[in-house]
N, C-alpha and C positions, 0 to 999 in steps of 0.2 A: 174789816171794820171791828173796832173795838166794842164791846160791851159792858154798861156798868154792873158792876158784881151786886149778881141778889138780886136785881130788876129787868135785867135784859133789853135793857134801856140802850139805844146807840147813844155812844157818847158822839157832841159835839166838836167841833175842828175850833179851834180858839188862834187867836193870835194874842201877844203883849209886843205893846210897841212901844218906844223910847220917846216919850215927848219932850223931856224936859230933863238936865244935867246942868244940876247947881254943883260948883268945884270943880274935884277935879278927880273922877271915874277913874281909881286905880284899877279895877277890868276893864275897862277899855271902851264902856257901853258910849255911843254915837247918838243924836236923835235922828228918828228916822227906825233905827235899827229894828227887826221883829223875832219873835220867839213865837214859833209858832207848835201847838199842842195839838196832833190828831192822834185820839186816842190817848193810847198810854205810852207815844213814841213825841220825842220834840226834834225839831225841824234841826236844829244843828248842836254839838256842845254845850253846855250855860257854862259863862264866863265868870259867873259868880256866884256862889250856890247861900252866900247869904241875902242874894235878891232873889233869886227862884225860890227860897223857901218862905221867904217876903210875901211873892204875888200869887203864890199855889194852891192858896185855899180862894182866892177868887177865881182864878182859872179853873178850881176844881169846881165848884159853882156853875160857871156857864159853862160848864161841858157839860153838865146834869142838867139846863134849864133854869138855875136861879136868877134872878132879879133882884136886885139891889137898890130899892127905892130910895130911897137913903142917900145915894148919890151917882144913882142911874142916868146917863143924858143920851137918850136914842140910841139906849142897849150899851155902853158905853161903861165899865167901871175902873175906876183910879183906883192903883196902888203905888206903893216904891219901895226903895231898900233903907233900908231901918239905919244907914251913917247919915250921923246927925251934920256933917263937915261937906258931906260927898254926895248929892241926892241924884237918884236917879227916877222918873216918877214912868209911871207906865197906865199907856191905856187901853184896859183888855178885853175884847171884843169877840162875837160869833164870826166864822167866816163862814157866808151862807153861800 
C-alpha cells in the first residue's frame, strides 16, 4: 500500500475512464477504456503522456481525499486532454 508523503495518509485506488472522443485520438484512447492509479503504480502504460499530465492533478486529488464541488456529480470529476482538434474527456473516480 502506498502512502502520501508527509502524512501517512493511504492513498486512494482511482480510475480515469474514457467517456467521450471527439476526432480523432492519434493514441489510440477508445471510450470505455480505464487508467487506473493505485498508489504510485498505473494499471498499464499511458498512451499519451500529454493526457496523463492533463488528468493528474485531479487523480492526484482523489487519491488524497479532495472534492471537487465545482463539478463533482456523485464523486465523479471531468477532465480531458488539452488538443483542441482531438478530445479525449475522462471521468475520474474512487474505486472503493
Amino acid at each position: 500500500m502506498s502512502v502520501c508523503l508527509g502524512k501517512g495518509m493511504p492513498l486512494k485506488k482511482v480510475k480515469a475512464r474514457v467517456i467521450e472522443v471527439r476526432g480523432n485520438c492519434v493514441a489510440g484512447f477508445k471510450v470505455g477504456e480505464e487508467l487506473v492509479f493505485d498508489g504510485m503504480s498505473l494499471s498499464t502504460a499511458p498512451k499519451c503522456v500529454e493526457a496523463l499530465c492533463a488528468i493528474y492533478p485531479m487523480v492526484y486529488g482523489k487519491q488524497r481525499g479532495a472534492s471537487y464541488p465545482f463539478q463533482n456529480r456523485e464523486g465523479v470529476t471531468f477532465s480531458g486532454c488539452p488538443s483542441p482538434d482531438n478530445t479525449v474527456a475522462f471521468a475520474i473516480e474512487e474505486i472503493k
